[in-house]
N, C-alpha and C positions, 0 to 999 in steps of 0.2 A: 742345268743353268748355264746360260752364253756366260761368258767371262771375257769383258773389250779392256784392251787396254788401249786408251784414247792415241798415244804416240804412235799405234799401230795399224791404224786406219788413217785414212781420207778426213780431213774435215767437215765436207758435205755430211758423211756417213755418219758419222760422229753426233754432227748435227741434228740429226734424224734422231738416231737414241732419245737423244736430251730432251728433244721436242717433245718426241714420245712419250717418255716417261716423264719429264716434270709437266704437269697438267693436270685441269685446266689454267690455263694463266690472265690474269685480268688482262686488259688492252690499254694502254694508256694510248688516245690519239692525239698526238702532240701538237697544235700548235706553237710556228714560231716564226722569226719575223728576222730579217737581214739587218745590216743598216744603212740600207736604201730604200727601205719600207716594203719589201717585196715580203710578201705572205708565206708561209707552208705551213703543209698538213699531212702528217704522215704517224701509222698504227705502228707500235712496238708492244711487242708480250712478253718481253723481260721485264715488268716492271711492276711491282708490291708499295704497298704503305710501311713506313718502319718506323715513324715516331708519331704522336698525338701532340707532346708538347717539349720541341717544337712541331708542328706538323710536317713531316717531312714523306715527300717521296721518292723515290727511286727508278730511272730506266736508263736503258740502254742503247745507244743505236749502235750498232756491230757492225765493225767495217765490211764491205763486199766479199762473200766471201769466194770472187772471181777474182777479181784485182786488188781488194784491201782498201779499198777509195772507199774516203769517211763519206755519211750518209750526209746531204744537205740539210737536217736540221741539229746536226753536230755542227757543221758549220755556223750556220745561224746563231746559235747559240754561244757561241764562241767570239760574235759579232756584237749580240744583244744577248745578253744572259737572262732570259727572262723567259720562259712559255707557261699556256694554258694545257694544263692536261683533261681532257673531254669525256669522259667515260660513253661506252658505246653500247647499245641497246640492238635488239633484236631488228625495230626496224628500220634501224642503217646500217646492217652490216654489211650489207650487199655496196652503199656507195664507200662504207669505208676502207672494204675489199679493196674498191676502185681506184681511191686517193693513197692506197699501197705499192700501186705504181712508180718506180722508178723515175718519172717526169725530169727532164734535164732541170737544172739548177733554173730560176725567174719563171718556172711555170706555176700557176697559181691551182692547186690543188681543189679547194672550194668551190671552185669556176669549175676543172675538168668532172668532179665528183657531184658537183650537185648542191652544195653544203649552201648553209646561211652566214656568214660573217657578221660577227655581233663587235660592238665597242668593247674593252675590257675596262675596268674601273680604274685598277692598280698598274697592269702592264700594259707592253705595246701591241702585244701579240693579240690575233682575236679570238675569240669562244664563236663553236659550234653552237649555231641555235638549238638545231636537232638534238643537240648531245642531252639527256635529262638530271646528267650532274656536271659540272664545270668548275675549274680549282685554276685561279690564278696563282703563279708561281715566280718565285727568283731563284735563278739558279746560283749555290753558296759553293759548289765545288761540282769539280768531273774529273774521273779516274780515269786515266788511261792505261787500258788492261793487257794491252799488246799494239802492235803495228805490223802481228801477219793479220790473213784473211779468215775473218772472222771474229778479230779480235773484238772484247766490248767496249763501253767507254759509261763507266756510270754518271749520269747526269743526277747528280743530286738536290732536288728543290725542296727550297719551302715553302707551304704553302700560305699566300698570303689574303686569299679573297675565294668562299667556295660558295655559288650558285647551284641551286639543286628546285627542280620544276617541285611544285606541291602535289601534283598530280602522283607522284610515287609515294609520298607519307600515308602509311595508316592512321587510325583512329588514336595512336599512341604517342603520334608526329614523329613516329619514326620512320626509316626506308622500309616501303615489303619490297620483297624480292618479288614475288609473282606482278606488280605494276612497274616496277622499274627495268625490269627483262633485261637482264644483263647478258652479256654474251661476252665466253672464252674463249680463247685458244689452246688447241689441241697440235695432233702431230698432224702431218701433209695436209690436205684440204679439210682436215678438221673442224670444228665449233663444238663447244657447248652451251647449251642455253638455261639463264637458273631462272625457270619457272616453268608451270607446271609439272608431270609427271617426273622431271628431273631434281626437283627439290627434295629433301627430307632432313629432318631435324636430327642434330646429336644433344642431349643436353649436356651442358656446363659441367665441370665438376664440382660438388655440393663446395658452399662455400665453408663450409667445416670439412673433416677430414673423411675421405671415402675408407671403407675398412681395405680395399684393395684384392685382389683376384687372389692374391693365396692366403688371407683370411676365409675365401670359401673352403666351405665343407667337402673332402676330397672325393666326394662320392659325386659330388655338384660339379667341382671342378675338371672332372674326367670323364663327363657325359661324354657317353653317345650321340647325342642331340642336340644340345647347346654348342651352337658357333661365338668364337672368341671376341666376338661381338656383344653377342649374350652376355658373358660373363663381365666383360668391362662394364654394362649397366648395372649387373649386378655387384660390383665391387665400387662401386658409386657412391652407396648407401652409408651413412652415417653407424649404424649398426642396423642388427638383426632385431625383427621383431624377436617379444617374450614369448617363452611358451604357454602362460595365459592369454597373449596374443594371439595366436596362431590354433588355439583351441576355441576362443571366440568367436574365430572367422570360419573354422568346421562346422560349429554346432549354432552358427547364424544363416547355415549352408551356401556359405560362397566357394567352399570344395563343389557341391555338385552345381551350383551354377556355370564356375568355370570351366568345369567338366563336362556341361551341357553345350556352352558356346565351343570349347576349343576341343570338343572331342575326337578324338583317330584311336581307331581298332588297330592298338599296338600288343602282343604276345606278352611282352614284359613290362611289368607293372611300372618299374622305375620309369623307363622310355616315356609309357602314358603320362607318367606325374611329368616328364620336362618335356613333352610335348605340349600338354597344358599349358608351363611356366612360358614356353618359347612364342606360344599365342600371344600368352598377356605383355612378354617382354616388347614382340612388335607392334606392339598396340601402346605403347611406353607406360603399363601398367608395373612396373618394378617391384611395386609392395607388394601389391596382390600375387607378382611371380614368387617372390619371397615364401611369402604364404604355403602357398602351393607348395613348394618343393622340400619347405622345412615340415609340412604338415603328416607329410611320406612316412617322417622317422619318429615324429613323434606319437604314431599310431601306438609303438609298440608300448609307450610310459604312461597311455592312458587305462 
């Protein structure tokens, strides 16, 4: 294991870690507007949601961290407290790349990038047409985190006006991920993108209480086979099926069904039983892994 102690490197260096390891990071693309009416548009990936009510968000534009020189839409903002944060999709990441450019101070970003300048309802600042959510914003506070290079500066908004295309709602008029293709940031030339192949579900923790992982049975808990993955689904569950349960499910034969779908030629019979349960767990059959593995011991009290 590296062990950094941050006082002891470079803050480039440093940099890179953090990048590295905290990700992926949403993008806030901020618009923000002077007060001479001059426009900007510039991507930050420090930045998260941290309230619903009020709605508030959070980023940061980090001074240079060559010279320390605050970003121009800290300035901005500091002029007009006000921006649109744009959320960014897959396919504009390439111009949003672009309007990451450093551009001296009154260069209009939209123009060099390609973008659509749209009216905003509540602020002055404009929304990305392209963008497929858009969250007008006042900004209510900004921390200043340092004044060396690199330091942050949290721009804290709330959000007061949030446009989102219909084109990303499901049938449930919720957002899906795989139509609204959102795109993160990663370390160096990094992305993530959350749709297709990169998606997968966790579910929630039961809204009653989960039995927890050292409620399992130590013979379950010290697999061989089962990754600590596993077991946190299995420790999900409200309780354990009954042993009239779990003998039901033998002698309605969904032992040799699941035996038949998730079979591997394993030497040791326990292994075979949480090889099975490991099937069904990625499959996010839970109960039925349940089943399975408590069905093992309950052979011997039949």
């Amino acid at each position: 294991m590296l062990t950094i102690d941050p006082k002891k490197v470079s803050t480039k260096e440093f940099y890179n870690y953090l990048v590295g390891a905290v990700a992926p990071r949403p993008i806030a693309f901020a618009s923000t507007m002077d007060k001479d009416g001059n426009p900007n548009l510039a991507p930050f990936s420090f930045f998260n949601v941290f309230s619903a009510n009020p709605p508030i968000l959070v980023f940061s534009p980090a001074r240079s961290g060559q010279d320390a020189k605050s970003k121009n839409t800290l300035e901005n903002i500091l002029e007009v407290p006000e921006v649109v944060i744009n959320m960014v999709n897959y396919n504009m990441v390439h111009q949003m790349s672009l309007a990451g450019i450093e551009y001296p101070k009154g260069v209009n970003e939209f123009t060099k990038a390609g973008f659509t300048p749209i009216k905003s309802e509540m602020v002055k600042p404009f929304r990305v047409k392209e963008s497929p959510a858009q969250m007008e914003c006042k900004v209510i506070d900004i921390i200043e985190l340092g004044k060396e290079a690199g330091a942050g500066n949290l721009v804290i908004c709330e959000v007061l006006m949030f446009h989102l295309r219909k084109d990303v709602l499901d049938v449930h008029h919720r957002i899906d991920p795989n139509k609204i293709d959102l795109v993160a940031r990663l370390g160096a030339n990094w992305y993530s993108r959350t749709s297709g192949s990169a998606l997968f579900e966790v579910s929630k923790p039961t809204s009653k209480i989960g039995i927890g992982i050292d409620q399992i049975p130590e013979y379950i808990r010290n697999s061989n086979v089962l990754t600590g993955n596993n077991l946190g689904q299995l420790g999900n569950v409200e309780k354990l099926p009954t042993s009239d349960e779990i003998l039901e499910f033998k002698r309605s034969g969904g032992i040799d069904k699941a035996f038949e779908v998730y079979n591997i030629d394993i030497v040791s019979i326990e292994d075979h039983f949480h090889y099975v349960a490991k099937g069904l767990l990625n499959n996010g059959k839970v109960e039925e892994a349940w089943l399975v593995l408590l069905s093992e011991k309950i052979e011997d009290r039949m």
